[in-house]
Backbone bond lengths (Angstrom), bond angles and torsions (degrees), N, CA, C in turn:
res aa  C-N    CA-C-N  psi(-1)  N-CA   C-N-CA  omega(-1)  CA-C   N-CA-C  phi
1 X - - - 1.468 - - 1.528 109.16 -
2 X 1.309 111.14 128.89 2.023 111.34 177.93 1.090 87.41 -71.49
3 X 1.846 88.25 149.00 1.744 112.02 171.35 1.513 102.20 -91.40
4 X 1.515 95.80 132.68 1.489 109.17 -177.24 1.703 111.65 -82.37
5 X 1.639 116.24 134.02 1.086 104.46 -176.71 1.460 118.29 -80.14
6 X 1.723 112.36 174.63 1.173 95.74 171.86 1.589 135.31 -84.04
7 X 1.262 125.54 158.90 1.794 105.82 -176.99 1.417 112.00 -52.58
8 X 1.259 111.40 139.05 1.624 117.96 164.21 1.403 100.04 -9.16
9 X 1.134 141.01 -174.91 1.441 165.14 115.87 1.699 105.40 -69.26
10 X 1.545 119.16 159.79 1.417 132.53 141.20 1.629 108.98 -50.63
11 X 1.015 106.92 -48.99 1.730 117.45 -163.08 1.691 98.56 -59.67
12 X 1.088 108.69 -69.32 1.605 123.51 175.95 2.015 129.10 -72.51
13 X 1.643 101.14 -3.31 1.376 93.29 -175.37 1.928 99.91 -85.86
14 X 1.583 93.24 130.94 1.506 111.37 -173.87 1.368 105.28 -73.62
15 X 1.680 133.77 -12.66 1.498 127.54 156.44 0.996 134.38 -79.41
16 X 1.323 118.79 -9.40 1.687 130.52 150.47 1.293 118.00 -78.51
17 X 0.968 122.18 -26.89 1.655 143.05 164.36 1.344 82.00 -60.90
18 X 1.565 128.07 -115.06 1.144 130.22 -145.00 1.977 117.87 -41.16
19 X 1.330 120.52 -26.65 0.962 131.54 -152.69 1.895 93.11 -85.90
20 X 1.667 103.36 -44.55 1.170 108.25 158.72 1.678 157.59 -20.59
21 X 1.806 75.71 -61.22 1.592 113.38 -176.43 2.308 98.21 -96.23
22 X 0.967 118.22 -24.29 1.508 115.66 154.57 1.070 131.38 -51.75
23 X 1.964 108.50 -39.19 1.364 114.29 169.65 1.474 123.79 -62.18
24 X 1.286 88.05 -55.47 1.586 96.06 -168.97 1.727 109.73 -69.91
25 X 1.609 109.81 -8.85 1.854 89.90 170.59 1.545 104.53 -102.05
26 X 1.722 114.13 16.72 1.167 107.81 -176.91 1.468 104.21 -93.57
27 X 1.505 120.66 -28.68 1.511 149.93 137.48 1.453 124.36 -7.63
28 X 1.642 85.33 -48.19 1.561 92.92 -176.34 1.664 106.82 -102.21
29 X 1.488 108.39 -39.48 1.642 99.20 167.97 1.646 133.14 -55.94
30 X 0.966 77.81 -39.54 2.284 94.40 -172.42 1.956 75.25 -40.36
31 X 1.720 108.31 -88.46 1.388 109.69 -141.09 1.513 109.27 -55.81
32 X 1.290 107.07 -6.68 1.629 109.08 -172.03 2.167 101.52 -84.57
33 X 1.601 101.15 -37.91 1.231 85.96 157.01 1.367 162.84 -47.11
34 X 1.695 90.37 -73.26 1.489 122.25 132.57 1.405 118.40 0.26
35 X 1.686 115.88 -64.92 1.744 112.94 -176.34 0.769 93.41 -97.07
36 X 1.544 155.23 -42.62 1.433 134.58 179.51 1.701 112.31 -57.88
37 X 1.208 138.95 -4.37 1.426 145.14 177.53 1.762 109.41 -82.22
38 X 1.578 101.46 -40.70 1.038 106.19 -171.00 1.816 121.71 -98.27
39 X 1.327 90.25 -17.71 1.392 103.98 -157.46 1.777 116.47 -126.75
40 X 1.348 95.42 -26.20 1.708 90.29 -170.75 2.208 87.56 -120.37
41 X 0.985 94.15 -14.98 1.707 87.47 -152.80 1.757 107.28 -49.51
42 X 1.400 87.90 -57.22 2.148 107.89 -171.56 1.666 98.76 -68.69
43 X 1.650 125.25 -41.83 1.341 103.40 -166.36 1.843 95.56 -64.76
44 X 0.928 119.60 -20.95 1.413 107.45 -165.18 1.472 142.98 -79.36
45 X 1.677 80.54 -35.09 1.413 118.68 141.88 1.792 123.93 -25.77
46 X 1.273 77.79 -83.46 1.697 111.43 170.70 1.246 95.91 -8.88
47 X 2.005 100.11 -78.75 1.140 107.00 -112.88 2.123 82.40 -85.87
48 X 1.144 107.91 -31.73 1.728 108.93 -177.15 1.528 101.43 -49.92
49 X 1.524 106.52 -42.38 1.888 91.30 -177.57 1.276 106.76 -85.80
50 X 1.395 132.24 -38.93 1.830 106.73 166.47 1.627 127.61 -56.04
51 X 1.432 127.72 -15.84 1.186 119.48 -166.02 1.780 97.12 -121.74
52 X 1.592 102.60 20.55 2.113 103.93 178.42 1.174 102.72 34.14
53 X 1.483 130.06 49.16 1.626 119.48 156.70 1.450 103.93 -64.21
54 X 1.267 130.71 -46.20 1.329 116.82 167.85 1.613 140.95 -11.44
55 X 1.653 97.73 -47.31 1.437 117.67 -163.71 1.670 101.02 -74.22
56 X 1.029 126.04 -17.04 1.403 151.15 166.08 1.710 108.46 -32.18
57 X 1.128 123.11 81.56 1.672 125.06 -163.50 1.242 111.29 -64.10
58 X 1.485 116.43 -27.16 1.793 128.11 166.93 1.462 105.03 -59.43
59 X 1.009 119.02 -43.26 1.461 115.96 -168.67 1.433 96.62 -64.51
60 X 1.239 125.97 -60.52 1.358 131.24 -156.43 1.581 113.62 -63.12
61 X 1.315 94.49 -36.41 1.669 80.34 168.61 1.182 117.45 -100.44
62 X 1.385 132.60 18.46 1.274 117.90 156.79 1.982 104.71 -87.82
63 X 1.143 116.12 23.83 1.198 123.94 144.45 1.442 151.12 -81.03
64 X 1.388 92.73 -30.69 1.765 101.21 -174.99 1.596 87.58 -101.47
65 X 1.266 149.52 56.63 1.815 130.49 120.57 1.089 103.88 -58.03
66 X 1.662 114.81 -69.27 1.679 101.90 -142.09 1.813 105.19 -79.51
67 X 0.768 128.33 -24.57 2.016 109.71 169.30 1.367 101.56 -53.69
68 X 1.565 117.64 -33.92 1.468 116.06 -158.16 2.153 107.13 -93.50
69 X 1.021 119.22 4.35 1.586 136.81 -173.11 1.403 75.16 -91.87
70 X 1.676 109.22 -74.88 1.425 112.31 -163.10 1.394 118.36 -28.72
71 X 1.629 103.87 -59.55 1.592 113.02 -152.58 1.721 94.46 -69.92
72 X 1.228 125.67 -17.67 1.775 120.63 168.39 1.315 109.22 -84.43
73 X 1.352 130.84 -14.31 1.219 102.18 -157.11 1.615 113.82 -88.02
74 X 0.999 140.42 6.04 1.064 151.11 167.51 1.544 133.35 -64.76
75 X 1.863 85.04 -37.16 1.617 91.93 -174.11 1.525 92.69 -105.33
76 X 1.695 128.94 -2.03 1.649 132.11 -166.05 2.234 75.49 -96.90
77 X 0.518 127.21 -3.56 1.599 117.28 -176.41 1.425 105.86 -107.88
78 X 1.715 101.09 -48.14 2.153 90.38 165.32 1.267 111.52 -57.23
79 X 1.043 123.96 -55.02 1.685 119.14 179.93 1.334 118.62 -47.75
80 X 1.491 130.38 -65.99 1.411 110.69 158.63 1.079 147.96 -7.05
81 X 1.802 88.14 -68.58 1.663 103.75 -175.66 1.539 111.16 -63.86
82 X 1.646 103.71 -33.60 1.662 100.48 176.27 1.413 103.81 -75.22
83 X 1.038 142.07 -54.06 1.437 103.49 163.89 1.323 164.15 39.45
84 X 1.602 79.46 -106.96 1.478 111.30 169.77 1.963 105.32 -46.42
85 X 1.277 108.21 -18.30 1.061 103.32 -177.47 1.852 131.52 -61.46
86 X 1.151 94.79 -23.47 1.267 126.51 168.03 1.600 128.57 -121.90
87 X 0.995 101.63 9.71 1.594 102.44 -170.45 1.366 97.68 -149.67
88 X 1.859 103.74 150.84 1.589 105.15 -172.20 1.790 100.82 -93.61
89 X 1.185 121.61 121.76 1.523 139.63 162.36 1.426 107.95 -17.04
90 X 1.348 122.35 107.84 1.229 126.51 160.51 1.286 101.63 -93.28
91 X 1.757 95.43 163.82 1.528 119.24 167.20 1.072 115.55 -44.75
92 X 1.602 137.46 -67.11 1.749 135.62 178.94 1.241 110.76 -60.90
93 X 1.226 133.05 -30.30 1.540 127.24 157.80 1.376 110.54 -30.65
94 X 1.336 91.67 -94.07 1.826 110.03 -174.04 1.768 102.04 -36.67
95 X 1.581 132.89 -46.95 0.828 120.82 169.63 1.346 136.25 -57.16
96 X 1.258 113.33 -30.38 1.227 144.34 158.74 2.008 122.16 -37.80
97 X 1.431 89.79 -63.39 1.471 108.39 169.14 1.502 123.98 -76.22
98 X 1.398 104.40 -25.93 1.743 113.47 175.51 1.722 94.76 -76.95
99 X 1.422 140.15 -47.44 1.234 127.88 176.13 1.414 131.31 -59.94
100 X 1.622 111.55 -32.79 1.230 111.61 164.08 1.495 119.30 -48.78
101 X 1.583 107.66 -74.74 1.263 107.85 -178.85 1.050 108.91 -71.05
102 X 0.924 160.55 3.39 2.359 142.64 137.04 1.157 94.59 -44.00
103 X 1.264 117.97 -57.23 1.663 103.40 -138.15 1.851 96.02 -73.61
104 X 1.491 109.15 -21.42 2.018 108.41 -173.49 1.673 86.04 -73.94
105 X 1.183 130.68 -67.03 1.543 124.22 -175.32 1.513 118.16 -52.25
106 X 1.727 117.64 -29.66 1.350 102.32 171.90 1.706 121.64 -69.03
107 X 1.316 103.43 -21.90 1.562 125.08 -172.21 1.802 100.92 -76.92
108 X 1.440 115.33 -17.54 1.502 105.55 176.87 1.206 114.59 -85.75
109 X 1.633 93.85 -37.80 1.885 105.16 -167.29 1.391 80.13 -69.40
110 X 1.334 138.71 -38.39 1.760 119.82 -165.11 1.636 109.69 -55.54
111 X 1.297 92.60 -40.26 1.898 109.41 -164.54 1.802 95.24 -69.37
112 X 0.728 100.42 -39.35 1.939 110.75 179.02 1.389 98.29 -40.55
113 X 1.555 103.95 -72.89 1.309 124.82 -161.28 1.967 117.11 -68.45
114 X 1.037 98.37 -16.89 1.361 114.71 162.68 0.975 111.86 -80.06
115 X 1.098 135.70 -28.93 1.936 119.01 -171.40 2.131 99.39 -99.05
116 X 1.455 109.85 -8.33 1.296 121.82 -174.93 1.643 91.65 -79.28
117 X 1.453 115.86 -73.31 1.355 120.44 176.80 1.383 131.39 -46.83
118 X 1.464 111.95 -60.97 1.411 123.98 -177.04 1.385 120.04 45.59
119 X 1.600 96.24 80.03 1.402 105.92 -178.44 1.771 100.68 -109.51
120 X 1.846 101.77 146.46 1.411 91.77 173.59 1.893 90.43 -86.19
121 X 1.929 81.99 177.79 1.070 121.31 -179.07 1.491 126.21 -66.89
122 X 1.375 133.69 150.35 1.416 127.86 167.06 1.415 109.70 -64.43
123 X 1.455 133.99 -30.94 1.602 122.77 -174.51 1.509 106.37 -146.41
124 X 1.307 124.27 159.60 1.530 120.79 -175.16 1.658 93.27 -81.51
125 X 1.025 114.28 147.35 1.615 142.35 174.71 1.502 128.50 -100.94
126 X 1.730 93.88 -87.61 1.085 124.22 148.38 1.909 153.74 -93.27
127 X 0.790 110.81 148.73 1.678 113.93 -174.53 1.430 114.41 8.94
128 X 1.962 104.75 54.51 0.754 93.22 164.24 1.797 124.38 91.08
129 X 1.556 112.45 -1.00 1.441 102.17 -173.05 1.508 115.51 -104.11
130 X 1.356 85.92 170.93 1.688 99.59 -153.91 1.451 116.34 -54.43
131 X 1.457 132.32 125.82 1.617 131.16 154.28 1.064 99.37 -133.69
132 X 1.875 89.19 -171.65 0.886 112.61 -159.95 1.823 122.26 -103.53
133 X 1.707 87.52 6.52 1.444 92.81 165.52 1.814 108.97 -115.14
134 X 0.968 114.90 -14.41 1.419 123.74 -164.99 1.632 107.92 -90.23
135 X 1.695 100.79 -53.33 1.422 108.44 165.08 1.208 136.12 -127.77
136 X 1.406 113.37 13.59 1.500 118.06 173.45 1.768 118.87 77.08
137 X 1.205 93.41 20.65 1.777 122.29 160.36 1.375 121.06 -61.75
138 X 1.312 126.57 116.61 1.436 100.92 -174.61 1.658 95.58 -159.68
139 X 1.107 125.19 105.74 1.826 134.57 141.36 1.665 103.33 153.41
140 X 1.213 106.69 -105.15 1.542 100.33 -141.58 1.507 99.22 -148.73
141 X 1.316 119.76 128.01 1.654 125.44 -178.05 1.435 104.09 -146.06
142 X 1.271 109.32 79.09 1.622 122.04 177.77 1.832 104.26 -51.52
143 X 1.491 91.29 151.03 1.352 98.16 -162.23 1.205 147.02 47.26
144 X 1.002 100.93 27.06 1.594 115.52 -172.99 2.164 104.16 -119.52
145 X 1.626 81.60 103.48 1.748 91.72 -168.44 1.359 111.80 -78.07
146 X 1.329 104.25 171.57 1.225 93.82 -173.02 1.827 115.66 137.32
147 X 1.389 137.46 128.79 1.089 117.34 175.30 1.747 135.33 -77.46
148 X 1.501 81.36 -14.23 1.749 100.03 159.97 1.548 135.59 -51.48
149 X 1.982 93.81 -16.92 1.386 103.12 -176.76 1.562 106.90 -128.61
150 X 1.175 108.53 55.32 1.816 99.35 -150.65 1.987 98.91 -121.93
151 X 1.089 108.60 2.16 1.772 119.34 -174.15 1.439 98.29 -44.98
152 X 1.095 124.39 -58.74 1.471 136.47 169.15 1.135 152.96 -48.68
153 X 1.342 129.90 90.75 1.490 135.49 -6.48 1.584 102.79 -67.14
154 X 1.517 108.39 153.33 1.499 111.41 158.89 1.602 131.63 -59.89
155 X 1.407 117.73 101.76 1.119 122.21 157.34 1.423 123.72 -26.20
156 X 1.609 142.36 -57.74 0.808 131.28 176.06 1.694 130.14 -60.84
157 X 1.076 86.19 -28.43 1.621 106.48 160.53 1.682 127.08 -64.66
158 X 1.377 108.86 -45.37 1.416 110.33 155.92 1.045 112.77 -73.20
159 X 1.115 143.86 -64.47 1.765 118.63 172.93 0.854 113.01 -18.62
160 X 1.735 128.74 -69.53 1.432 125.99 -141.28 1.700 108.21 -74.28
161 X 1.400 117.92 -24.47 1.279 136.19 -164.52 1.913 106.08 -84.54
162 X 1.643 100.97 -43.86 1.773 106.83 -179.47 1.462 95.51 -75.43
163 X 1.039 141.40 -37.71 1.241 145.29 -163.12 1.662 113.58 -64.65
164 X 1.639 102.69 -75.47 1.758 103.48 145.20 0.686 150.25 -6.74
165 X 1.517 98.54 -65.93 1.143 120.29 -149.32 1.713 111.38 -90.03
166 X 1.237 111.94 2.51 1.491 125.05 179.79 1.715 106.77 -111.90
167 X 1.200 113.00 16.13 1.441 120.52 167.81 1.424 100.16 -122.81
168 X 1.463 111.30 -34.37 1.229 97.89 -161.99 1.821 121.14 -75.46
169 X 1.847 101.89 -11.01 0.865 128.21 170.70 2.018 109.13 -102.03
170 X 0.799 120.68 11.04 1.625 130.23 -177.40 1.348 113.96 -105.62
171 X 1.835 108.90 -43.04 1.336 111.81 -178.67 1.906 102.62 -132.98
172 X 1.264 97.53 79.44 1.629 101.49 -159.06 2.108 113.35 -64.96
173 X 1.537 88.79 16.82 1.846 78.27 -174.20 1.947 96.68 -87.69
174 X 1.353 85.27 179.48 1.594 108.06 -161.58 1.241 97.42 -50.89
175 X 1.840 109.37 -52.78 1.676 104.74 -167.60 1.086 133.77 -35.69
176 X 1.779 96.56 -45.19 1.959 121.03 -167.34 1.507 90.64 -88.14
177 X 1.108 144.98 -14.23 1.590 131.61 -178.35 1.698 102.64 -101.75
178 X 1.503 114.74 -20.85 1.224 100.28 -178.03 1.886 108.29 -87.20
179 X 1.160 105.81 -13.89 1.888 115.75 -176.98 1.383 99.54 -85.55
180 X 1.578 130.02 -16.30 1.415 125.76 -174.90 2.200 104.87 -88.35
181 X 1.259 71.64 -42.65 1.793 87.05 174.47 1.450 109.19 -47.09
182 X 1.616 113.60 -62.13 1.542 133.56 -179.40 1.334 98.65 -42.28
183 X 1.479 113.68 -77.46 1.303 124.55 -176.75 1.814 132.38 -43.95
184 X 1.694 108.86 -36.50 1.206 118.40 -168.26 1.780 105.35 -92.74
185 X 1.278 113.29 -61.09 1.367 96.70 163.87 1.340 139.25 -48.92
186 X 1.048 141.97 -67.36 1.555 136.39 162.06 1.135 99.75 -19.53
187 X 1.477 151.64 -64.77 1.057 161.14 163.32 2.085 122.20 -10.07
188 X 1.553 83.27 -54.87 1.180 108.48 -155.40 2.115 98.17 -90.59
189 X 1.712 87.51 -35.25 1.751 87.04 -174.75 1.763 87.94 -81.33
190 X 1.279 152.46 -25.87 1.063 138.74 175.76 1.660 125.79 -48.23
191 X 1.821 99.59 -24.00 1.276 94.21 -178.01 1.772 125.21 -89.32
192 X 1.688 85.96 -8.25 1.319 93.81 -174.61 1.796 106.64 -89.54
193 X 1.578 87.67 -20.85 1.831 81.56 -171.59 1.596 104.89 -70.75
194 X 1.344 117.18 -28.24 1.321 104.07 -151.87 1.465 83.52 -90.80
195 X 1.344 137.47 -13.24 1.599 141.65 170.71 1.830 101.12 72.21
196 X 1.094 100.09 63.38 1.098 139.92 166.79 1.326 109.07 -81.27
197 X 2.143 120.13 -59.43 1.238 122.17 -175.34 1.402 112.34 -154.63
198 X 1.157 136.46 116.38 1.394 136.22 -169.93 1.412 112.11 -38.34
199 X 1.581 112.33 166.14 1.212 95.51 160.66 1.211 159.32 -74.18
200 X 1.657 104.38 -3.04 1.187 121.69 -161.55 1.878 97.73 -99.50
201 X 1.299 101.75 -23.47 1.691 95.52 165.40 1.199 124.29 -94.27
202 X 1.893 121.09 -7.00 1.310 105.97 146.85 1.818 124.50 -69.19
203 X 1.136 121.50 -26.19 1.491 130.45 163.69 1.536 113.13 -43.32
204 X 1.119 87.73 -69.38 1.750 88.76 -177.92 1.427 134.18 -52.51
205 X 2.070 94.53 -46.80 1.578 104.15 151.77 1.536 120.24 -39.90
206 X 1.152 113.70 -47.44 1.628 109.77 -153.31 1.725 91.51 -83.11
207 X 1.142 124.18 -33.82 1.791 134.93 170.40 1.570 110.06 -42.67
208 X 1.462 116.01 -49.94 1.061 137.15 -151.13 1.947 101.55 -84.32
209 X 1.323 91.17 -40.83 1.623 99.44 -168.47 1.413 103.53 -104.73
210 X 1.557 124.32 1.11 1.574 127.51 149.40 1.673 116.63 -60.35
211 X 1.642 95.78 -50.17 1.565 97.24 165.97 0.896 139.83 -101.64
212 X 1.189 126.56 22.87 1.627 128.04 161.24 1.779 97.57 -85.17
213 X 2.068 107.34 -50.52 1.533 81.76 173.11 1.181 129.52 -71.15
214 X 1.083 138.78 -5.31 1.278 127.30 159.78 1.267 124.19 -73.80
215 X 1.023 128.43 -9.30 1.759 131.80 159.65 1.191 108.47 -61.78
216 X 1.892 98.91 -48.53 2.011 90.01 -164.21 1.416 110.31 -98.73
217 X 1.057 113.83 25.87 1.492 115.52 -170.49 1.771 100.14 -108.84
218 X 1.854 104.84 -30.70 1.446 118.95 170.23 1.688 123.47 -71.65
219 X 1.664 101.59 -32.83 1.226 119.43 -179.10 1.660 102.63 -72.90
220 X 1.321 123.06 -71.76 1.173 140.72 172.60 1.711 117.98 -37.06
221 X 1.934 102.03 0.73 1.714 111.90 179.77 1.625 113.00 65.06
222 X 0.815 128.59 6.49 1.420 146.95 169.87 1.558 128.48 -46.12
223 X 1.303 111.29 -39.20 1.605 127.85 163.28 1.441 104.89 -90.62
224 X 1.483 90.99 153.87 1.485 115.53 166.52 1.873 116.84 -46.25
225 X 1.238 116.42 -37.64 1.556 151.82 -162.26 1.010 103.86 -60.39
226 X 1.512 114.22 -59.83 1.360 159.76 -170.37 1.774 115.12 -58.82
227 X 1.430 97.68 -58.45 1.412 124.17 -175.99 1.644 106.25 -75.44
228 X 1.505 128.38 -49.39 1.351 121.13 -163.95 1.900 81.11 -85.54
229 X 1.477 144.14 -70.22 1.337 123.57 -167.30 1.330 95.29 -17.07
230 X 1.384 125.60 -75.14 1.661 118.51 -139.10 1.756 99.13 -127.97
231 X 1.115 85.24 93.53 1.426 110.03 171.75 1.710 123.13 -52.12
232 X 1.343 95.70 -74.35 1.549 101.04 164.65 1.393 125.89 -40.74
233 X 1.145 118.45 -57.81 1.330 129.51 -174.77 1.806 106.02 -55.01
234 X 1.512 100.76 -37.09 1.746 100.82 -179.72 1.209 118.50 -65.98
235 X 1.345 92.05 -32.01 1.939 105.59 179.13 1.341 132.01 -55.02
236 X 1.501 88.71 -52.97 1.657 123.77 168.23 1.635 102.33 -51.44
237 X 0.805 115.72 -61.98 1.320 121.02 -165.72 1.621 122.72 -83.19
């Protein structure tokens, strides 16, 4: 007969942990929003559409990765997984496949949270919708759908952050945290230069897609946290 383990502990369960550690960066985002809404959002705005940093062609393509990670990652995760069919599962694999799918689930919970918020945009884009440089649009109209109202939080920002952020927690030495840093900022100040998305919805993005990967990076057995709770299961696997 297998010996049954014992239940998690309080002390050791990694979903009180995680649920924990959500609060407290939710703690730290709110007020970081909050003053960037009031205080940093419009001068910044401003100042990218008075001085056409936008027009800046470097900037712009350090924009299209993360839609473009996305639009692979689906079929870069079938391949893996087929794989595995023949091949024994390495570590960057599995890491590999836990980032794909975060970053498609961080991109829903983003889309969720956009139609909850419904913030306009820093500049008109499309057909015409409302900002805050184009038409003098400016805050927040919860529930109100629509892609006209969708700034909130930045999507591209959650990508870049769930995506990372499951290496950056997978392979925790300096190297892999200092190439995520390189990689994620430039990224992240691109969206604000070209005013694409204030700053306070690149914040939140990058908040948002810190903790989703850290859910699936815990779920997926990935942390240390993760591994001593459930022993067996690490073994097994």
């Amino acid at each position: 007969m297998p010996a049954t383990l014992p239940p998690t502990s309080v002390a050791t369960n990694p979903y009180r942990t995680l649920l924990r550690s959500a609060v407290i960066a939710l703690t730290i985002c709110v007020p970081l929003v909050v003053l960037c809404y009031f205080y940093v959002d419009r001068p910044v705005a401003f100042y990218v559409a008075k001085h056409h940093v936008a027009k800046t062609p470097e900037l712009k393509l350090l924009t299209e990765p993360p839609p473009l990670v996305q639009g692979w990652s689906p079929l870069v995760a079938a391949v893996v997984v087929a794989a595995w069919a023949w091949i024994t599962p390495r570590h960057w694999q599995r890491a590999l496949l836990v980032a794909c799918l975060t970053l498609i689930v961080a991109d829903q919970f983003r889309q969720s949270l956009g139609d909850v918020c419904g913030r306009y945009w820093p500049e008109t884009w499309h057909d015409d919708n409302p900002s805050l440089i184009g038409t003098g649009a400016y805050g927040f109209h919860p529930f109100q759908l629509g892609d006209d109202v969708g700034s909130f939080p930045s999507g591209h920002a959650t990508r870049i952050a769930a995506f990372l952020g499951v290496f950056w927690i997978a392979f925790p030495g300096r190297t892999t945290r200092t190439v995520c840093l390189l990689v994620g900022l430039p990224l992240a100040v691109s969206l604000i230069a070209m005013n694409y998305h204030f700053v306070s919805d690149v914040i939140a993005g990058a908040f948002l897609g810190g903790i989703v990967a850290q859910y699936a990076a815990t779920l997926a057995g990935m942390t240390r946290r993760m591994s001593m709770a459930h022993p067996r299961e690490s073994v097994e696997n």
